[in-house]
C-alpha positions as CSV (number, residue, x, y, z in Angstrom):
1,X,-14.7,-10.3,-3.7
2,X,-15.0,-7.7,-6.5
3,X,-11.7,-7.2,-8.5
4,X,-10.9,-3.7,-7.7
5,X,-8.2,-1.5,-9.7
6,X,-5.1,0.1,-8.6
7,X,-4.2,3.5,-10.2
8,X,-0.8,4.4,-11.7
9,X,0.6,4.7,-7.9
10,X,-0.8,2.0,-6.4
11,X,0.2,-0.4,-9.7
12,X,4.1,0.6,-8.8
13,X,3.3,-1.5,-5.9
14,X,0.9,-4.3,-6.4
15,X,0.9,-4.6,-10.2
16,X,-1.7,-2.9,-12.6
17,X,-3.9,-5.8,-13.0
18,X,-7.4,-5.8,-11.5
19,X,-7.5,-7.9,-8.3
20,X,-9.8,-8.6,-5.4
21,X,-8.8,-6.4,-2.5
22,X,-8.1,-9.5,-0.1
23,X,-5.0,-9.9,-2.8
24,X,-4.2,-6.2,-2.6
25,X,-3.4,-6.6,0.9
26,X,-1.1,-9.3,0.7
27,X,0.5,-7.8,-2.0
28,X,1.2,-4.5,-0.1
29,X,2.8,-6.1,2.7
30,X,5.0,-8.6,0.6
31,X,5.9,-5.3,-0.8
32,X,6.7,-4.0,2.9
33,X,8.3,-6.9,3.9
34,X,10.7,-7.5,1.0
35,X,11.3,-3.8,1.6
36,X,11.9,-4.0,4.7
37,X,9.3,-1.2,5.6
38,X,7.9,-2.0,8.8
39,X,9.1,0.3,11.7
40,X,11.6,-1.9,13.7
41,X,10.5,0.0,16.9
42,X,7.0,0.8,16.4
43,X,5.5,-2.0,14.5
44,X,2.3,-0.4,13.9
45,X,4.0,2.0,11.3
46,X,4.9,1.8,8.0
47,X,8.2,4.3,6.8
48,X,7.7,4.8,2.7
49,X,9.8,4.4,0.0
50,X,9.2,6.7,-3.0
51,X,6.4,4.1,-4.3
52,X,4.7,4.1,-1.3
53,X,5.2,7.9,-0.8
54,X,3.4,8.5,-3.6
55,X,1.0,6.0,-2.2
56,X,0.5,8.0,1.4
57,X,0.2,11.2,0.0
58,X,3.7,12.1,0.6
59,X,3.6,11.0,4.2
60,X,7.3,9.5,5.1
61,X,5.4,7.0,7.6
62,X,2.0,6.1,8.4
63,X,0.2,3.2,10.7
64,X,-1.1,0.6,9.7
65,X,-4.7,1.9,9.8
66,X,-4.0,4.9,8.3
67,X,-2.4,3.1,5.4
68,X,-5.9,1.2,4.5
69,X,-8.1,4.4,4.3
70,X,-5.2,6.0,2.0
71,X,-4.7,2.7,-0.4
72,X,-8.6,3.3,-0.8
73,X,-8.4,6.6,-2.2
74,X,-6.1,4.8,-5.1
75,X,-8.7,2.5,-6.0
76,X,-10.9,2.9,-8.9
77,X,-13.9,2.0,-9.0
């Protein structure tokens, strides 16, 4: 996998270091776990802190899917 990098809101997150975007993903949801992110009722969704708000374009919670296609738009290519 290509090393992709994150931008200033994504690096609060996953670091600012390039990195493939298989490690991205395991990064975000160490991130959501430590955090203790995860919807306890609806596991599908994601509730944001202020990194991740940022993140989610200011979204307080977004699924799972939705939360791909918006980490995306944070990637420079």
């Amino acid at each position: 996998m290509k090393p992709v990098q994150p931008d200033e809101a994504l690096s609060k997150v996953v670091g600012s270091a390039p990195l493939p975007r298989t490690e991205l993903t395991k990064k975000l949801w160490v991130y959501i776990k430590k955090n203790g992110l995860q919807d306890a009722k609806k596991r599908t969704q994601i509730n944001a802190d202020d990194n991740l708000k940022a993140v989610f374009d200011g979204k307080k919670s977004v699924s799972m899917f939705e939360m791909t296609k918006l980490v995306s738009g944070h990637l420079k290519k």
